[in-house]
C-alpha positions in Angstrom: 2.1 132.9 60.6 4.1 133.7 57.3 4.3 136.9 55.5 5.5 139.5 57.0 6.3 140.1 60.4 7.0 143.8 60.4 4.2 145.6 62.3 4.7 142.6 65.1 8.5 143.9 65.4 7.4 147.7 65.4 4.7 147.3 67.7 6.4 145.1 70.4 9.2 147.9 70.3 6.7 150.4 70.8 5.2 148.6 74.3 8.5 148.4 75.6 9.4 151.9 75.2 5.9 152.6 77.2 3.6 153.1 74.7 0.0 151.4 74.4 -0.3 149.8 71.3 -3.7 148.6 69.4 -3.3 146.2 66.3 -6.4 145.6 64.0 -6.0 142.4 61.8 -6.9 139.4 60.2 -6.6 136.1 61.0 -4.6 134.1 58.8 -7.4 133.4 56.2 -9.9 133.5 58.4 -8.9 130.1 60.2 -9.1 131.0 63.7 -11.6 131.9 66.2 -9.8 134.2 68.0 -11.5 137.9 68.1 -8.6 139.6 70.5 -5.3 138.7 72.3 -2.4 140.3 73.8 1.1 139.4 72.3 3.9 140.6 73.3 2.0 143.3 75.2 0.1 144.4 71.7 -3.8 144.2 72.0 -4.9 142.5 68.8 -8.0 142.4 67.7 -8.6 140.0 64.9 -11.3 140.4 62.0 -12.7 136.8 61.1 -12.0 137.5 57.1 -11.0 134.7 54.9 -8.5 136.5 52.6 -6.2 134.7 50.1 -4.1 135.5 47.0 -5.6 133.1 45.0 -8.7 135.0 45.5 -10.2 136.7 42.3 -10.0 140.5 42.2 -13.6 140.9 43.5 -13.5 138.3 46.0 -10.0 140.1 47.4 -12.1 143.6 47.6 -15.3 142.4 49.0 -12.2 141.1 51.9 -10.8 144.6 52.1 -14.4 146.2 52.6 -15.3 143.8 55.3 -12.0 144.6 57.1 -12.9 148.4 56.8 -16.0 148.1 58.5 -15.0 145.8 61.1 -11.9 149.0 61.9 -15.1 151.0 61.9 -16.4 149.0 64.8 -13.1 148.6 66.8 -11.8 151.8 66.3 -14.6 153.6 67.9 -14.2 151.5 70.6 -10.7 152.6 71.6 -8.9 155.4 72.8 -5.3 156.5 70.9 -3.3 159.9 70.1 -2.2 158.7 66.5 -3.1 156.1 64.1 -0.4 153.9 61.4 -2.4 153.0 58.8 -0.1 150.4 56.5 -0.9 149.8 53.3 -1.6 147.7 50.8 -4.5 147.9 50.2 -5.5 151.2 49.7 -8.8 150.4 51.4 -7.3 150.9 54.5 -7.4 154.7 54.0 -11.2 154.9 54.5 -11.5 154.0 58.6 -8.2 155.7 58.8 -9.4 159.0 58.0 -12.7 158.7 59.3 -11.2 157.5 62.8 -8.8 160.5 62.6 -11.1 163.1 62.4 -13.8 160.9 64.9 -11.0 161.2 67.4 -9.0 163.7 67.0 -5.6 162.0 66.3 -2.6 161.7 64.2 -2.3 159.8 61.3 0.6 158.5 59.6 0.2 156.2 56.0 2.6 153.6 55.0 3.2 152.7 51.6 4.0 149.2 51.4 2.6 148.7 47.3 2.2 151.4 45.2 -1.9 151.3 44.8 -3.2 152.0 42.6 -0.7 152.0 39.8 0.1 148.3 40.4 -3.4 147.0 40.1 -3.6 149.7 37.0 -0.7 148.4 35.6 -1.4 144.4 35.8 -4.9 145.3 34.7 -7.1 144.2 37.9 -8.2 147.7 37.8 -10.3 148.4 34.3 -12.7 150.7 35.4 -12.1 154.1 34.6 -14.9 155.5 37.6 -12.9 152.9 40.0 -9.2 154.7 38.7 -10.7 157.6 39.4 -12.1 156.7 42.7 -8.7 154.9 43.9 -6.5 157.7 42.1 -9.1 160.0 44.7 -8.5 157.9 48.1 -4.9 158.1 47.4 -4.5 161.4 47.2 -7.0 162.1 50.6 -4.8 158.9 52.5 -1.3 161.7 51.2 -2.7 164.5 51.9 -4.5 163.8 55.3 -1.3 162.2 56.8 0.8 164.1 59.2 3.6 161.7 57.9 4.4 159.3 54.9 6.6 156.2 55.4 7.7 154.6 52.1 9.2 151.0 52.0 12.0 151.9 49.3 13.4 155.1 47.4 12.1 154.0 44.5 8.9 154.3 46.2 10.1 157.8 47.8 10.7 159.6 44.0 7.3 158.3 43.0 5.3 159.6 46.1 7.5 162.8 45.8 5.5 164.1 42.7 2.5 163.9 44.9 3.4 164.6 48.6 6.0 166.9 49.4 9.6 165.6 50.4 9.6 166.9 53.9 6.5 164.9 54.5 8.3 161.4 53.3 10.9 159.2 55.4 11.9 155.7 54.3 11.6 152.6 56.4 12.5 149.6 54.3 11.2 145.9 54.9 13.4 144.5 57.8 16.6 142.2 58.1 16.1 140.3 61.2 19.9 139.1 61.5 19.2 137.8 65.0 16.6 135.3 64.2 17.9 134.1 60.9 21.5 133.7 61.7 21.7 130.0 62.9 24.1 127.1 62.5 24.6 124.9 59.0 23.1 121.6 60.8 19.2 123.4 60.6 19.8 123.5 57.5 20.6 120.0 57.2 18.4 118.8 59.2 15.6 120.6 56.6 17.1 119.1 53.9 16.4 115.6 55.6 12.3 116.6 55.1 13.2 115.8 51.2 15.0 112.4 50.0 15.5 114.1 46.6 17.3 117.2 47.7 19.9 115.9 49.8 23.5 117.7 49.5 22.6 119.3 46.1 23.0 122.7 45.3 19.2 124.0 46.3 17.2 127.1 45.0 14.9 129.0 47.4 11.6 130.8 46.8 9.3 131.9 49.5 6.2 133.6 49.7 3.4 134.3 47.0 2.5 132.6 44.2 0.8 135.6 42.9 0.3 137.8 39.2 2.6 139.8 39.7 5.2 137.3 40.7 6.0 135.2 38.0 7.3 132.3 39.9 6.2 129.9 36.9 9.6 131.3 35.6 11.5 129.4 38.1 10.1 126.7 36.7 11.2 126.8 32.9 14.3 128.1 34.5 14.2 124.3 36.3 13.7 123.2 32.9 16.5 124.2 31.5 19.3 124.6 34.1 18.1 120.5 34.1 20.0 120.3 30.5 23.2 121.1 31.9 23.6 120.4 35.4 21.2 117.5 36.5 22.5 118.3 40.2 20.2 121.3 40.7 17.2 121.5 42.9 14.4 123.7 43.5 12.4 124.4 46.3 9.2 127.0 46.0 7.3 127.4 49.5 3.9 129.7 49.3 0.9 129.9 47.6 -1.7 131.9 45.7 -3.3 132.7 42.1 -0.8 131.1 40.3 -0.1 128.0 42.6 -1.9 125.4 40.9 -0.4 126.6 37.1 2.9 126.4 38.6 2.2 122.8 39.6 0.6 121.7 36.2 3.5 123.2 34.2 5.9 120.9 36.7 4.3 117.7 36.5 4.0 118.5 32.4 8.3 118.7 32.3 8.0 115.9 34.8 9.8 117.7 37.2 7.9 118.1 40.7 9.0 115.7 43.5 12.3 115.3 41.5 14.1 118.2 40.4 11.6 120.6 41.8 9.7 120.5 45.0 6.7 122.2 46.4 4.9 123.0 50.0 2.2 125.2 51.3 3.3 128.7 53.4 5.4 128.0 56.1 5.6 129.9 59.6 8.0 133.0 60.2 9.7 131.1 63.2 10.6 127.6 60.2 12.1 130.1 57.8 15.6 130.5 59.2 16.0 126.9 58.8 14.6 126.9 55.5 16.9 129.7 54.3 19.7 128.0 56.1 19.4 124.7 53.4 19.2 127.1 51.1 22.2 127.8 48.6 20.8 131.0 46.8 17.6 132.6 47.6 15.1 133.8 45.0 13.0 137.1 44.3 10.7 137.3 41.3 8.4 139.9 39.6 6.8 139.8 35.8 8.0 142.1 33.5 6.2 145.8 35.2 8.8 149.0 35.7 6.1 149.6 38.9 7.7 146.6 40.6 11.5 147.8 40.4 9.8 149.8 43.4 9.0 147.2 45.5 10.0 146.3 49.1 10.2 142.4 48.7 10.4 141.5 52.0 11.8 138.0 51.1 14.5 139.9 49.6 15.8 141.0 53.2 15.1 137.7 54.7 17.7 136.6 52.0 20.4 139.2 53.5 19.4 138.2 56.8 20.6 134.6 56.2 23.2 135.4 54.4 22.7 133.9 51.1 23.3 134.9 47.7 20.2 136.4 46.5 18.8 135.9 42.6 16.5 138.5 40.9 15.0 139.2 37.5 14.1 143.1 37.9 15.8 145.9 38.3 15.1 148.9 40.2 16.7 149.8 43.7 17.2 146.2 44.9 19.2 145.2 41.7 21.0 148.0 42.5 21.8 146.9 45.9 23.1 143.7 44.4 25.3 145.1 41.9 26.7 147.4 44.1 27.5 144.9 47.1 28.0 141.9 45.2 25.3 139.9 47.4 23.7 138.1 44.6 22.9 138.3 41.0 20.4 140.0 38.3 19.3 137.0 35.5 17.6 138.2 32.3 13.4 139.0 32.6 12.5 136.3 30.5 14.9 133.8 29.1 15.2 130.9 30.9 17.9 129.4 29.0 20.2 132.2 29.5 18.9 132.8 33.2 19.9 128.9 33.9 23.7 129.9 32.2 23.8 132.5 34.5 22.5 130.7 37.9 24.9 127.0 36.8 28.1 129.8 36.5 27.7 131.0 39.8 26.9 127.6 41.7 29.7 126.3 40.1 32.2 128.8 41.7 32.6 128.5 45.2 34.7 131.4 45.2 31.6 133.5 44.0 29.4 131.8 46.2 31.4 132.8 49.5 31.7 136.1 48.1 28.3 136.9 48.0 27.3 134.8 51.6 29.8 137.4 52.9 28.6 140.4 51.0 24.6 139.7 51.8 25.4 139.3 55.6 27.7 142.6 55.8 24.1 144.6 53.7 22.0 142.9 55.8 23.4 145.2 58.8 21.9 148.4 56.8 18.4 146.9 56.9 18.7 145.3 60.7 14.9 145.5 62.8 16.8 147.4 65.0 18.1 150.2 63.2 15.0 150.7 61.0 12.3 150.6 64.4 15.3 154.1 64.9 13.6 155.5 61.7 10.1 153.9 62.4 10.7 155.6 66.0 12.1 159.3 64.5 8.9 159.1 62.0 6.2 158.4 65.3 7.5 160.9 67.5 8.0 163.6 65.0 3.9 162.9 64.2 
């Protein structure tokens, strides 16, 4: 499946320490049949909900609500001393506590969006009874957790004005060096899927195509870059809200299939070889100070691979980048002077090899190994 694989590489390390481990999920958009399995010694039990980004807002809740009651059904079902419930959304708060207190267990939230400022903030969430009820259910999720786990410090001094510090640990999103360090010919042998890409300098973006994303950027950034080095190509794998926008403004500049290339989601397991064609990887948020918070986990997929890594927010990960020299912070919204930027850099190998080297050396801070540590320190402590 795509997305993220970070509960999978938690869990599995969990089993093989000796623990029993229950996982309630969805199928990937509601696609498969399946209702449980065992992977990797997990016991999954999967809720048969279509759920996409490109869902509207109501669509995407009437999802969450139907996962909530089918964690009603299997939760009473099962036997456990603590429970992880990982957010977003928020929803997932309501079986958690109720399953808590139903059996007698241990809870610990993890914060993978801030909800609900970020739906506040890109204006999904209008309703002053419904800010009031989510502002509610956060504060219950906080303060009915034995433990906190937030994906990023930026995330850490938000949640501090509302749970105490003692109660927080930080886990970040995972580099999984092992996985995505493989040899230059999977990368050429991606390249070979497109004619028009060939040996030219290629840009990367994986994941959603969602509101708060912005991706359409990297498509007037297409535009442009276009004007003054024709080399250039761009490749944008995902999908969501946005998709279809994102195509129309391509085909209206005349750029898809030629400069600019698109495909659906690909599997976890393809990405290294994706990554591995890549020359710089891309993350990409609209103009919202909430999101300089966020965990990206494309981001450490990036570091993972070893590839220079392009942003257009600030926050802890441009930080990161500044500090380390592993990639590079482009301007919010001007494409013209966000193409200047991205042509100076290909243009240098010198640069490039620089940041190869410096996003492998920071991928070893965020290594799946060294975080499931934390993840570990966080469970037993509970």
């Amino acid at each position: 499946m795509p997305g993220s694989t970070r509960s999978y590489e938690f869990a599995k390390r969990l089993v093989a320490r000796g623990d029993t481990v229950h996982m309630v999920t969805t199928n990937w958009q509601g696609k498969s049949k399946l209702s449980f399995t065992n992977e990797s010694g997990i016991n999954v039990y999967w809720a048969p909900i279509p759920y996409a980004n490109k869902m509207n807002f109501l669509r995407r809740i009437w999802a969450y609500l139907g996962y909530v009651w089918f964690t009603f059904i299997i939760g009473h079902k099962l036997n456990y001393d603590l429970i992880i419930a990982s957010s977003t959304p928020l929803t997932i708060a309501i079986p958690a506590l109720w399953l808590k207190r139903a059996k007698r267990a241990k809870m610990i939230f993890e914060v993978r969006d801030l909800w609900p400022q970020l739906p506040i903030a890109i204006g999904a969430l209008k309703s002053p009874i419904m800010i009031k009820i989510a502002q509610f259910l956060e504060k219950k999720a906080y303060t009915g957790s034995e433990k906190v786990i937030a994906l990023s410090i930026g995330m850490n001094s938000v949640l501090k004005e509302r749970v105490p510090s003692n109660k927080i640990s930080v886990v970040t999103n995972l580099s999984d060096r092992k996985n995505f360090k493989v040899s230059d010919q999977k990368g050429i042998n991606f390249r070979k899927n497109y004619p028009g890409i060939s040996n030219h300098p290629l840009i990367v973006y994986t994941g959603v195509f969602g509101r708060v994303n912005g991706v359409i950027y990297l498509v007037e950034i297409a535009k442009e870059i276009q004007k003054i080095n024709p080399n250039v190509r761009f490749l944008l794998t995902g999908d969501g809200f946005e998709g279809e926008k994102i195509k129309k403004q391509s085909i209206k500049y005349n750029l898809l299939n030629k400069i600019l290339f698109m495909e659906r989601y690909l599997p976890k397991n393809e990405m290294p070889d994706l990554l591995s064609a890549a020359t710089i990887t891309t993350s990409f948020f609209i103009d919202l100070p909430e999101m300089g918070h966020n965990s990206a986990n494309k981001f450490f997929d990036g570091l993972a691979a070893g590839k220079p890594i392009m942003i257009n927010y600030g926050g802890w990960q441009a930080d990161l980048l500044k500090e380390s020299g592993a990639g590079f912070i482009i301007p919010q919204n001007n494409s013209s002077q966000a193409a200047k930027i991205l042509n100076d850099v290909l243009t240098n190998d010198e640069t490039l090899n620089q940041m190869k080297k410096a996003s492998r050396q920071l991928s070893h801070q965020f290594d799946v190994n060294t975080n499931f540590q934390k993840f570990e320190t966080v469970i037993d402590s509970a």
